[in-house]
C-alpha positions as CSV (number, residue, x, y, z in Angstrom):
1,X,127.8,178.9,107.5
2,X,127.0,176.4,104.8
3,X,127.0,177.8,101.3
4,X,123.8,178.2,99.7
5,X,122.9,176.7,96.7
6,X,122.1,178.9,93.8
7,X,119.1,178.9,91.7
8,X,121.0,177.4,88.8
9,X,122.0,174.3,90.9
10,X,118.8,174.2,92.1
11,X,117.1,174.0,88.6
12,X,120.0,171.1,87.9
13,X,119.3,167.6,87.9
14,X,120.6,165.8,91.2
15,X,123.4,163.9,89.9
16,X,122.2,160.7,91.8
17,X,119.3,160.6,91.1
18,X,120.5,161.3,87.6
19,X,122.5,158.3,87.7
20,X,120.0,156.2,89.5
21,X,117.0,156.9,86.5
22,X,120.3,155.6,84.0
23,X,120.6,152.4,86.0
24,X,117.3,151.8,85.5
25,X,116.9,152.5,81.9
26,X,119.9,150.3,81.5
27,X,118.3,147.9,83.6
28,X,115.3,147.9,81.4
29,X,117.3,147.7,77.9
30,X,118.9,144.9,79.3
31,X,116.8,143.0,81.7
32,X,116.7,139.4,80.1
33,X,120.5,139.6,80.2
34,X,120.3,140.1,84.5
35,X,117.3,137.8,84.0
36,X,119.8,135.0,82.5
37,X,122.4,135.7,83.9
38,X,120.7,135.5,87.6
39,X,118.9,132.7,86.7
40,X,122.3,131.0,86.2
41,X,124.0,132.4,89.6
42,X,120.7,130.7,91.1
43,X,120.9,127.6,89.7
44,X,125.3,127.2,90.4
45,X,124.2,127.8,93.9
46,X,121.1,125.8,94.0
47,X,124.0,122.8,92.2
48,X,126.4,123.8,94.3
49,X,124.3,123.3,97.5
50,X,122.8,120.0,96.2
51,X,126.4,118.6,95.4
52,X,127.8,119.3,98.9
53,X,124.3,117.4,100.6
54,X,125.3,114.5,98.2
55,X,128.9,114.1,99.4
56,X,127.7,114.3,102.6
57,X,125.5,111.7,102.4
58,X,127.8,109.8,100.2
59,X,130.7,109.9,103.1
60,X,128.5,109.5,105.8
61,X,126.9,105.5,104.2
62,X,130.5,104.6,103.3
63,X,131.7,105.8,107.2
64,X,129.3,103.7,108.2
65,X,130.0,100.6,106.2
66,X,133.5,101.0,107.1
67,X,132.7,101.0,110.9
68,X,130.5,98.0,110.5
69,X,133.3,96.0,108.8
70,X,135.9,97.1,111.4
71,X,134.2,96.9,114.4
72,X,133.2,93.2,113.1
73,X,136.9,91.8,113.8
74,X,138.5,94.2,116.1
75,X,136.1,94.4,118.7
76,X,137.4,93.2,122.2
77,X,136.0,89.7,122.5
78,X,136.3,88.8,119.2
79,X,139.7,86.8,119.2
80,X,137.9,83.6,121.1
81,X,135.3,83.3,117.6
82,X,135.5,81.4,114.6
83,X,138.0,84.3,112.8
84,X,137.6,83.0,109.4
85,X,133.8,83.6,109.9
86,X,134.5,86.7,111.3
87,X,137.2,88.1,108.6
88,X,134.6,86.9,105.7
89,X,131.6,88.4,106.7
90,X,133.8,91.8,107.1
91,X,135.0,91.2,103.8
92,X,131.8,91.1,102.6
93,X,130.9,94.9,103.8
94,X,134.5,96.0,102.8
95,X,133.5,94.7,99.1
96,X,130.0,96.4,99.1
97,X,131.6,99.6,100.5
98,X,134.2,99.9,97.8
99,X,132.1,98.5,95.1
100,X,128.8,101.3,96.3
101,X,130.9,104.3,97.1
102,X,134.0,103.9,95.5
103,X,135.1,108.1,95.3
104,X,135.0,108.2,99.2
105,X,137.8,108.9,101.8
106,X,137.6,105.4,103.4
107,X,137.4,103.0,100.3
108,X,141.3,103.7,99.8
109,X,142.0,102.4,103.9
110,X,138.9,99.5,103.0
111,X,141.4,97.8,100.2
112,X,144.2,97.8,102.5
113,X,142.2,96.1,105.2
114,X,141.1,94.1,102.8
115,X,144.5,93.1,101.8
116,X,145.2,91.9,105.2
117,X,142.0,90.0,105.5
118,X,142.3,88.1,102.1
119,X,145.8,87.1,103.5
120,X,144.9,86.0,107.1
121,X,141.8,83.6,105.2
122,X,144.6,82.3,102.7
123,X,143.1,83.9,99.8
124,X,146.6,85.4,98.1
125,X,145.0,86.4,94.9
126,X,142.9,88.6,96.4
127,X,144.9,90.1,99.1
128,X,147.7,91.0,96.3
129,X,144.8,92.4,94.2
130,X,143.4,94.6,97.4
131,X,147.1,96.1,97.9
132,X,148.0,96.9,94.4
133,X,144.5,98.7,94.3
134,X,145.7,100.4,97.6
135,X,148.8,101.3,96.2
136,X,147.1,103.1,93.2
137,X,145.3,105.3,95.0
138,X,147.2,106.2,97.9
139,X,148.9,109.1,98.2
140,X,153.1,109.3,97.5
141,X,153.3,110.6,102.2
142,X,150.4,107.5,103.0
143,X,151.5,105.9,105.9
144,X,150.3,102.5,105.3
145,X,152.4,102.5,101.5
146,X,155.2,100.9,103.5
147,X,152.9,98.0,105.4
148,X,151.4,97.0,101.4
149,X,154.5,96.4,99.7
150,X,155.8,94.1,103.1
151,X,151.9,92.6,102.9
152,X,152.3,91.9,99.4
153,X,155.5,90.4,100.1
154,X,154.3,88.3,102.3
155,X,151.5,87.1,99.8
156,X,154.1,86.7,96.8
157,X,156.2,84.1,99.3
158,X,153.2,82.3,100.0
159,X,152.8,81.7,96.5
160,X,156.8,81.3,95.8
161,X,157.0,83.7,93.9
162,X,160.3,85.0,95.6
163,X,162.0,87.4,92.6
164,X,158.6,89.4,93.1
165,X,158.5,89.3,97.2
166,X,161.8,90.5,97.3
167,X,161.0,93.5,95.1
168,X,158.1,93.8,97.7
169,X,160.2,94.3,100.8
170,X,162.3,96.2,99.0
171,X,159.6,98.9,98.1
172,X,158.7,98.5,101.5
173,X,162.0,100.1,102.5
174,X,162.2,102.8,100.6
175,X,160.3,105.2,103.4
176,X,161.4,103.8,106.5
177,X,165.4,103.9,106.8
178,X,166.6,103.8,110.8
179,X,163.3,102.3,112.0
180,X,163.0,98.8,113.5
181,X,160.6,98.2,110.5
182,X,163.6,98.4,108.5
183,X,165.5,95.6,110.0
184,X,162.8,93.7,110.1
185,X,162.6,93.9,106.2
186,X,166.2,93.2,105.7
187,X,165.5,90.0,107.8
188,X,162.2,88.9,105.0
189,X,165.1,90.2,102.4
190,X,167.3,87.6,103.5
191,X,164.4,84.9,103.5
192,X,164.1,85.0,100.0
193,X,167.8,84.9,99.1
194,X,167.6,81.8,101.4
195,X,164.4,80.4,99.4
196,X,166.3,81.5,96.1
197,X,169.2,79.7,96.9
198,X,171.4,82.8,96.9
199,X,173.0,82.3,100.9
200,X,176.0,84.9,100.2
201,X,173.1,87.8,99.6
202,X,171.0,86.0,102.8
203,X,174.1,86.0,105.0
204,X,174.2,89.8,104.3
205,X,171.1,91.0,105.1
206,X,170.7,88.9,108.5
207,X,173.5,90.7,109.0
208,X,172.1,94.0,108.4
209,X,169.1,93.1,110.6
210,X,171.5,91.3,113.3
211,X,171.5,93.3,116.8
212,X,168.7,95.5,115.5
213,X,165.7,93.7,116.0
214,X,164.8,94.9,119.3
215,X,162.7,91.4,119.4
216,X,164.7,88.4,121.7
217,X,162.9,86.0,119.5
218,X,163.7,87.2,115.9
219,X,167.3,88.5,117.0
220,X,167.6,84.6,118.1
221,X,166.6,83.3,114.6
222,X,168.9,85.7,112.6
223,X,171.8,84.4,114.9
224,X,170.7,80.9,113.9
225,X,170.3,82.0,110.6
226,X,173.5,83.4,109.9
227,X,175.3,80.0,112.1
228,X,173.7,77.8,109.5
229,X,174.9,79.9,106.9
230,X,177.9,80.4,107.6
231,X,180.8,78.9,105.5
């Protein structure tokens, strides 16, 4: 059986209810403190909630300005059309969508594409701008870091300036040792020693691309390459 209580603990205050009445009075004493201070919990939250609807919204325009200028030229059907037409009108988007929402996920892949376009519609200042803006904001593991530096290598030979090409495919290399892409750049290497009048250095980077091109048609113009070359 349950002890009873005495008439002593009876005539005690009950020590909950003892500490609830303290809460309270504490609570009183110091009610525009919690009246601040959840007035300020409110308002992070009410930020917090606003901020994430924003991004949202801010993602979800520049998705869809990227799909618009993507879909424009990579569409099947598209290859018959007037592709100048076609790349400047996407252009058009990618420079409103970089320009309007510059802090989203897709700008970065819109300069790169951008790159590509500026250089298929012979416009090399612009391309090499679009991949150097790439290149600053992509991360050190982005895939596409190697395919900017061979793009603006391409660009720089359009516009003879070899030294700076060069250093281009070089860069381009620096991520993708044992792959067919690097062969491929040892080959553009060697086109600028050629163009630079240097045919000792473009004899020996055919011949590190020689036999590895997987490509009948390029591993044909290496071996011509290095014939014509030769001593």
């Amino acid at each position: 059986m349950a002890d009873k209580l005495t008439k002593k603990e009876l005539e005690q205050p009950d020590e909950f209810h003892t500490m609830g009445w303290r809460a309270i009075q504490y609570l009183s004493m110091h009610r525009k403190r919690f009246y601040t201070a959840g007035a300020i919990v409110l308002l992070i939250l009410v930020l917090a909630g606003g901020w994430y609807f924003y991004r949202l919204d801010y993602e979800k325009k520049a998705q869809n300005l990227y799909s618009s200028a993507y879909g424009s030229y990579s569409a099947p059907g598209t290859a018959g059309e007037d592709m100048r037409g076609v790349y400047l009108k996407a252009l058009t988007i990618y420079e409103e969508l970089v320009r309007d929402y510059p802090r989203s996920r897709v700008a970065t892949l819109a300069l790169y594409n951008m790159g590509n376009l500026y250089f298929h519609v012979d416009d090399m200042k612009k391309a090499i701008e679009s991949y150097r803006n790439f290149l600053k904001r992509s991360g050190d593991q982005d895939i596409l870091i190697a395919l900017a530096h061979q793009g603006l290598g391409y660009c720089y030979e359009q516009t003879e300036e070899y030294d700076n090409a060069l250093k281009s495919f070089e860069d381009a290399n620096r991520t993708v040792k044992g792959t067919r892409f690097e062969y491929v750049n040892y080959a553009n290497m060697a086109r600028m020693y050629e163009k630079m009048g240097k045919p000792k250095e473009a004899i020996e980077f055919y011949g590190n691309a020689a036999g590895k091109m997987k490509d009948p048609l390029m591993e044909a113009l290496v071996k011509r390459k290095l014939a014509s070359l030769a001593p």
